[in-house]
C-alpha positions as CSV (number, residue, x, y, z in Angstrom):
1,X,86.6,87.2,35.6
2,X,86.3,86.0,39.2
3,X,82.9,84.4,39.7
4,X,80.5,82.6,36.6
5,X,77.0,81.8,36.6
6,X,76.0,79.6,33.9
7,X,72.7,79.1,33.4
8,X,71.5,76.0,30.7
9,X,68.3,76.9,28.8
10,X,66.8,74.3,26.2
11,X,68.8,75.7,23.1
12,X,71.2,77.8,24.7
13,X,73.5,78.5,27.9
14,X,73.8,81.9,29.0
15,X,77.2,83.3,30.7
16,X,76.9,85.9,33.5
17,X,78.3,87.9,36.3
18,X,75.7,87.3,38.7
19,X,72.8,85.2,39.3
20,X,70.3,88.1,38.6
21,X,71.4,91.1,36.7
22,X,69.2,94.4,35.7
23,X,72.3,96.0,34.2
24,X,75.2,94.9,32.4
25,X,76.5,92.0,30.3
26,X,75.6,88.7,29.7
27,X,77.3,86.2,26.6
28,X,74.3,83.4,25.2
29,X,75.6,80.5,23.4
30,X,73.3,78.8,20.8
31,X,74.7,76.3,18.7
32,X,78.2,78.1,17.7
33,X,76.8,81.6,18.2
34,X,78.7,83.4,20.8
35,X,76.9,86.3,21.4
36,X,77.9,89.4,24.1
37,X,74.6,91.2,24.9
38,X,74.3,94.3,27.2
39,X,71.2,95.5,29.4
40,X,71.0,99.0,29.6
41,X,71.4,101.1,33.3
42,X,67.8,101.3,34.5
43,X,66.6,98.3,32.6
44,X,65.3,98.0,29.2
45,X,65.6,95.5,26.1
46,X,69.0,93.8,26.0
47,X,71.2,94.5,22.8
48,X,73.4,92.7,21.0
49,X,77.1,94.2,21.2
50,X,78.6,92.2,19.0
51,X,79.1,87.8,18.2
52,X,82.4,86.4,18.6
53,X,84.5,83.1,17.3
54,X,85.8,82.2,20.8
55,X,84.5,82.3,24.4
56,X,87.9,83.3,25.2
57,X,86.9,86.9,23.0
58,X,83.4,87.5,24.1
59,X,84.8,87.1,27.8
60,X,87.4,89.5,27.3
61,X,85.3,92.1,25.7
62,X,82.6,91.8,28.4
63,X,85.3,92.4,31.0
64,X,85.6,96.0,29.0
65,X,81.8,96.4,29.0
66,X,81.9,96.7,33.3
């Protein structure tokens, strides 16, 4: 993955692609929680894909995602 933007909330920081996404993937780390979470094409309620032990996994399988 070429370009990060983290983004630090009060109880969690968020991993994405882009700045602004409508579509795609985005990981959210609260506490230990790694969570990969998708947006749907055309907007819509995030999901969760799946929660991971490492960065290092949640990164990789987001790289599949797009």
């Amino acid at each position: 993955m070429d370009n990060l933007v983290l983004i630090n909330k009060e109880d969690k920081i968020i991993i994405q692609k882009a700045a602004y996404i409508e579509h795609g993937s985005y990981i959210e780390i609260k506490g230990i929680e790694i969570a990969l979470w998708e947006i749907p094409y055309g907007g819509g309620e995030p999901y969760l894909v799946d929660k991971y032990g490492t960065l290092e996994d949640a990164i990789s399988n987001m790289n599949k995602l797009t």
